[in-house]
N, C-alpha and C positions, 0 to 999 in steps of 0.2 A: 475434555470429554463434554460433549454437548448432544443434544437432540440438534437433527436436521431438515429443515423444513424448505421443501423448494415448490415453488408456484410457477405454472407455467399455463398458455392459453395457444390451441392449434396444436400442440405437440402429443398425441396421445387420446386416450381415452379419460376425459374430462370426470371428476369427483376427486376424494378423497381414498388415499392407497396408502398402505405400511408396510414395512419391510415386516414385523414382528407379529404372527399371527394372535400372540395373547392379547395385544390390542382391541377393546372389544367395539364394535361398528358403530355403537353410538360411545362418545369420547369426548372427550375437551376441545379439541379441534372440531368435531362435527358438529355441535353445540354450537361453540363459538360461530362457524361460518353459517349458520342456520340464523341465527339471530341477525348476524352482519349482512344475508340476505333481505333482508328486510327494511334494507336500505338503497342500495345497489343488487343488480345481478349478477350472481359468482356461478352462474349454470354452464357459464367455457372454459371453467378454470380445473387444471388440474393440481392438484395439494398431494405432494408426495412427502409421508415422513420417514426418515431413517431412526430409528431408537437405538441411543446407546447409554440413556439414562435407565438405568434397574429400575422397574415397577416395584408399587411397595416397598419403594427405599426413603420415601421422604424426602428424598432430592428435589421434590419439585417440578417434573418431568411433565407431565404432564400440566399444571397451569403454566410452564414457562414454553409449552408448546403453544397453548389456549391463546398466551399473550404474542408469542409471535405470529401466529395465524392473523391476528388486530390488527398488528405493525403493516404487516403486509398488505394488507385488506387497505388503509393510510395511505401506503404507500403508491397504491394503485388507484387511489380515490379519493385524494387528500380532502378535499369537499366536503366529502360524503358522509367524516367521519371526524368532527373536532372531539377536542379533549373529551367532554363531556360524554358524547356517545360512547367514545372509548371504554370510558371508568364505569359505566352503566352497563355494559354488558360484558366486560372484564367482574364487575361482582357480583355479574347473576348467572356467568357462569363457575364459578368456585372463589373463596374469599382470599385463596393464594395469589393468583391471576392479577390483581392491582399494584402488587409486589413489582412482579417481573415485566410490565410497563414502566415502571421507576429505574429500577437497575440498583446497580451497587450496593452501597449502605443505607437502609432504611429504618425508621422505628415506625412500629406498625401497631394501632389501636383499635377498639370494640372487635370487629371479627375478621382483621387483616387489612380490613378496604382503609381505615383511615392510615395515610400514610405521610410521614414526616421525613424527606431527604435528610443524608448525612452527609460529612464531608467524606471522600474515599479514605479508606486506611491503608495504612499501608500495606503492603502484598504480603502474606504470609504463605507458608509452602506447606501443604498436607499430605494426607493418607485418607482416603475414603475405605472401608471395608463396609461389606453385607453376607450376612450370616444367612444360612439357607431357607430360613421362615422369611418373609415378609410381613408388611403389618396394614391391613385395611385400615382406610386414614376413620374411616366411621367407626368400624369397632376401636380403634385404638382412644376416640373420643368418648366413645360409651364408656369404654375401662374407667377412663379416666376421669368424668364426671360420678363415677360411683364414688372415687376416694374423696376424701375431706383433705383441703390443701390450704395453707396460709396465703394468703395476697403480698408479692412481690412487686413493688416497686420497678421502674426502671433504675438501670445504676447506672452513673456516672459514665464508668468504663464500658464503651460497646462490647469490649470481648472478655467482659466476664459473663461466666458462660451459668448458663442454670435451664434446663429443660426439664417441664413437669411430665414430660412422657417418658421418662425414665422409670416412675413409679410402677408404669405397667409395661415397659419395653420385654422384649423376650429377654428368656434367658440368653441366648446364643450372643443378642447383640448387650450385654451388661460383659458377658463373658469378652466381646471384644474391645470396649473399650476399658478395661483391665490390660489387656496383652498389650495394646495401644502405649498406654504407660509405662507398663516394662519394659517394652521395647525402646522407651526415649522420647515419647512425646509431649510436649510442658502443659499439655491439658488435652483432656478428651472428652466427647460427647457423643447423647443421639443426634441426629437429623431430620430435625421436623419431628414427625409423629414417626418413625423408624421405617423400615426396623436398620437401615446402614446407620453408623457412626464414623465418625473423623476425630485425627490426631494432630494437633499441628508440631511442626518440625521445621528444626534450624533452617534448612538449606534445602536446593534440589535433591541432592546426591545423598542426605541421609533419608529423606523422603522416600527415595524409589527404594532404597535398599532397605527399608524399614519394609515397604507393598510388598516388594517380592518377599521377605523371609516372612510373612502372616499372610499371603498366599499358599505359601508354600508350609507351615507348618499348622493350619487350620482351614486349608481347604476350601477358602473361601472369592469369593469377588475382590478384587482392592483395585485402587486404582490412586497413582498420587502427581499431585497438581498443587496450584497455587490460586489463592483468592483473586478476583478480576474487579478493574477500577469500573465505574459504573461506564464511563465510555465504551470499555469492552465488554461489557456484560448488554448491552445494547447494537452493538454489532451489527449489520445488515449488509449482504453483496447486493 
C-alpha cells in the first residue's frame, strides 16, 4: 500500500491533481513544489497523486508524498538540487518529510529533521487498522504537550515499541490495538500521532486473516503487509 505519485511534461493540463477530493489545494506536495520552484521551473510539469494512504492515519502519507515530490524534482534536475537543498526544504515543509528521504530504518532527533541511518531489519509481516475518527497531527500534539511525561531514552532494540501518543489516542484506536493482541499479534501499537495502529504477525497468511476477521468484525480500514528494506522504501520507476 503506497501513495502514488506520477510527473509527467506535454501530456495534459500541467499543475498539481488528486484523485481524493479531501486533499486540501494547498498540501505537502504543493508546498514542496513551490519551494523547489524556486530553483528550477516546474510550470510544464504535471504532478498526479493517487491516495491510498488514510489521511489522519499517521502513516505518514503525506510527508512521504512531500519527499517523493523532492526525489522527483532530483531526478529531473540533478544539478539543481544537491543533498543540502533537499534536507532544507524537506524540513521546512513538515519535520516528518527528512525521514522519507532516508528510507528504511532510521533514529530520528530534536524535531525528526536529525536523522541517523540504521541497518535494515529484517522484514516483519503486519496488520494496519484505522478506527473511524482520525487524529490532526496538531491537535494530537497539543493533547499531548498538555500531559507531563517521563524522558525516554533510546533503547537498544529498534523494535521495542513505546509511543507517547497513546496517552491521548482515541478511544476507538486503544480499543484496536487490544483486538490486535487477542487476535495474535506479539505487539501492538499507535502510528505516529494516530489515529491507525499496527500489529505485527508471524507470517503472511496469519497477517491477512487476522485484516480480514477485524475488518470484518469492527468495521473498520485494515490492511496487511510487510516492513520494506530501505532500498524499497526508496523505490522510483
Amino acid at each position: 500500500m503506497a501513495d502514488e505519485l506520477t510527473v509527467s511534461r506535454g501530456d495534459g493540463e500541467p499543475g498539481f491533481f488528486c484523485d481524493d477530493p479531501s486533499v486540501p489545494e494547498l498540501n505537502t506536495v504543493t508546498k514542496t513544489l513551490r519551494l523547489a520552484s524556486e530553483a528550477v521551473d516546474l510550470s510544464g510539469f504535471r504532478w498526479e497523486l493517487k491516495k491510498r494512504i488514510p489521511v489522519e492515519s499517521g502513516l505518514g502519507g503525506g510527508s512521504s508524498d512531500a519527499a517523493g515530490a523532492l526525489r522527483a524534482c532530483r531526478r529531473l534536475f540533478p544539478e539543481a538540487f544537491p543533498d543540502h537543498l533537499l534536507r532544507e526544504i524537506a524540513r521546512a515543509v513538515g519535520s516528518d518529510v527528512p525521514f522519507f528521504l532516508v528510507g528504511g530504518a532510521a533514529r530520528a532527533e530534536g524535531y525528526g529533521e536529525r536523522l541517523t541511518s540504521l541497518p535494515d531489519l529484517p522484514s516483519v509481516h503486519l496488520v494496519l487498522a484505522q478506527p473511524s475518527v482520525g487524529c490532526s497531527t496538531v491537535e494530537a500534539y497539543r493533547a499531548l504537550d498538555a500531559k507531563p511525561r517521563d524522558w525516554r531514552e533510546f533503547p537498544e532494540d529498534p523494535l521495542e515499541l513505546y509511543n507517547d501518543f497513546e496517552r491521548v489516542a482515541p478511544c476507538g484506536s486503544l480499543d484496536l490495538i487490544e483486538r490486535l493482541q487477542i487476535i495474535g499479534a506479539s505487539s501492538a501499537g499507535l502510528t505516529g500521532s494516530g489515529s491507525a495502529v499496527f500489529g505485527f504477525f508471524p507470517d503472511e497468511q496469519t497477517a491477512g486473516l487476522a485484516a480480514d476477521r477485524l475488518a470484518s468484525e469492527e468495521k473498520c480500514w485494515t490492511f496487511a503487509g510487510r516492513t520494506l528494506t530501505r532500498e524499497e522504501s526508496l523505490w522510483m520507476s
